[in-house]
N, C-alpha and C positions, 0 to 999 in steps of 0.2 A: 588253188590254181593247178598243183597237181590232177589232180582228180580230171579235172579239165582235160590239162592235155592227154593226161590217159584214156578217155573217152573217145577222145578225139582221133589219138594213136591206134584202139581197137577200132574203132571204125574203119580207121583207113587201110589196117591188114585186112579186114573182114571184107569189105568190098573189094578189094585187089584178089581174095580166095574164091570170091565170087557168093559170099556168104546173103542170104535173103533171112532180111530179120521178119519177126511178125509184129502185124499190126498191131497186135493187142500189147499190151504192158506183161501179164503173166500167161502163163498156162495153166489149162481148166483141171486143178490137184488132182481133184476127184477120180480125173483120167490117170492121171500118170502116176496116182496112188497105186493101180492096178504092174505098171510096168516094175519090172527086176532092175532093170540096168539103165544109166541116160548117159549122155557123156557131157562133159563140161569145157569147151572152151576158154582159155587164159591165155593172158602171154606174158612170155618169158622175159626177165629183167634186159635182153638182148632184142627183146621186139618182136622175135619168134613166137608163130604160133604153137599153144600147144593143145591138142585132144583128147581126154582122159575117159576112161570109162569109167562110173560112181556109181553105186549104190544110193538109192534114194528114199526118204520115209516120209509119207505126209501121215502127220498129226495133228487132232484137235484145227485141222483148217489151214496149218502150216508146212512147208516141206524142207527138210532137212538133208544135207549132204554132209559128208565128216572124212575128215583125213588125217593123218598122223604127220610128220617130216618129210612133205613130198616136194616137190616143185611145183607143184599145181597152186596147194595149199601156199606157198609161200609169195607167186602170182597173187591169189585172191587177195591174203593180209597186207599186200604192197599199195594193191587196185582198190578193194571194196568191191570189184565187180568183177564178173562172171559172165556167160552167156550159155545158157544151159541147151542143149538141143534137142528137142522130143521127136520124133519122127520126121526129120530131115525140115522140120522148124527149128529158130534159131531164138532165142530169147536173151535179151540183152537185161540180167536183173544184176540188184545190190544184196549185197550180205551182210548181214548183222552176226557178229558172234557171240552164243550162249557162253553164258561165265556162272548163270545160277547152279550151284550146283544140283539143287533139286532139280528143279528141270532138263539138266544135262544126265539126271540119273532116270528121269523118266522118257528122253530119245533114246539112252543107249537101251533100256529096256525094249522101243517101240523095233528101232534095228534086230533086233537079237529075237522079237518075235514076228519078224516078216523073216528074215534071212537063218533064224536058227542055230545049229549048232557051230556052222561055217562061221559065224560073227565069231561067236569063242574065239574061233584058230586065228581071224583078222587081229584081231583086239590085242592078240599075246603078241602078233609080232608089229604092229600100231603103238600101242602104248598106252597104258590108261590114259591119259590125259588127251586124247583124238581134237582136233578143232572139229566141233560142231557150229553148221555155218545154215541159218534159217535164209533161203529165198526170200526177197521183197523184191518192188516193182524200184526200178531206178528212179529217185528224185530227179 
């Protein structure tokens, strides 16, 4: 039921910001593999909206965003949902989060060889343990 009214609730800020979602469910990775930055919409336990700028990694078919003890991150683990923005598109997706640790050692890998040695200096003041959060299409 949450979940509910929280959709319900990002909708209704989103339309009131004048937000236009896209038709489709996701965005085409392939492209946005190529992009450095995206920014991720959330909101705030207060109903505020908030705009973040992310770092982004598609791997293996899937895209990933990751963040340490921010507010954003703590929006997503509240919601399950996100709204990612690629080019003044708005994408309304779910997040599942990585807890294998293998597989959370081979994104931090994939970040660290798209973004390089800047990740290092991210990571030291992040923290090992970052919530890495895999893009899906909203049920």
């Amino acid at each position: 039921m949450r979940a509910i009214v929280t959709t319900m609730m990002l909708g209704l800020v989103f339309a009131i910001a004048g937000v236009a979602f896209a038709d489709i469910q996701t965005p085409d990775w392939n492209a946005v593999s190529e992009l450095s930055t995206i920014e991720v919409l959330t909101e705030d336990a207060d109903g505020s909206l908030r705009v973040t700028t992310v770092w982004i990694l598609v791997q293996d078919g899937d895209a990933y965003v990751r963040t340490g003890d921010s507010r954003w991150g703590e929006n997503v683990a509240r919601s399950g949902q996100i709204i990612l923005r690629v080019d003044e598109t708005d994408y309304p997706l779910g997040v599942e989060f990585e807890e294998d640790d293998a597989r959370r050692a081979t994104i931090k890998q994939g970040f660290r060889d798209k973004y390089g040695w800047f990740d290092g200096m991210i990571s030291w003041v992040r923290g090992d343990r970052p919530k890495h959060m895999r893009l899906v299409a909203r049920q």
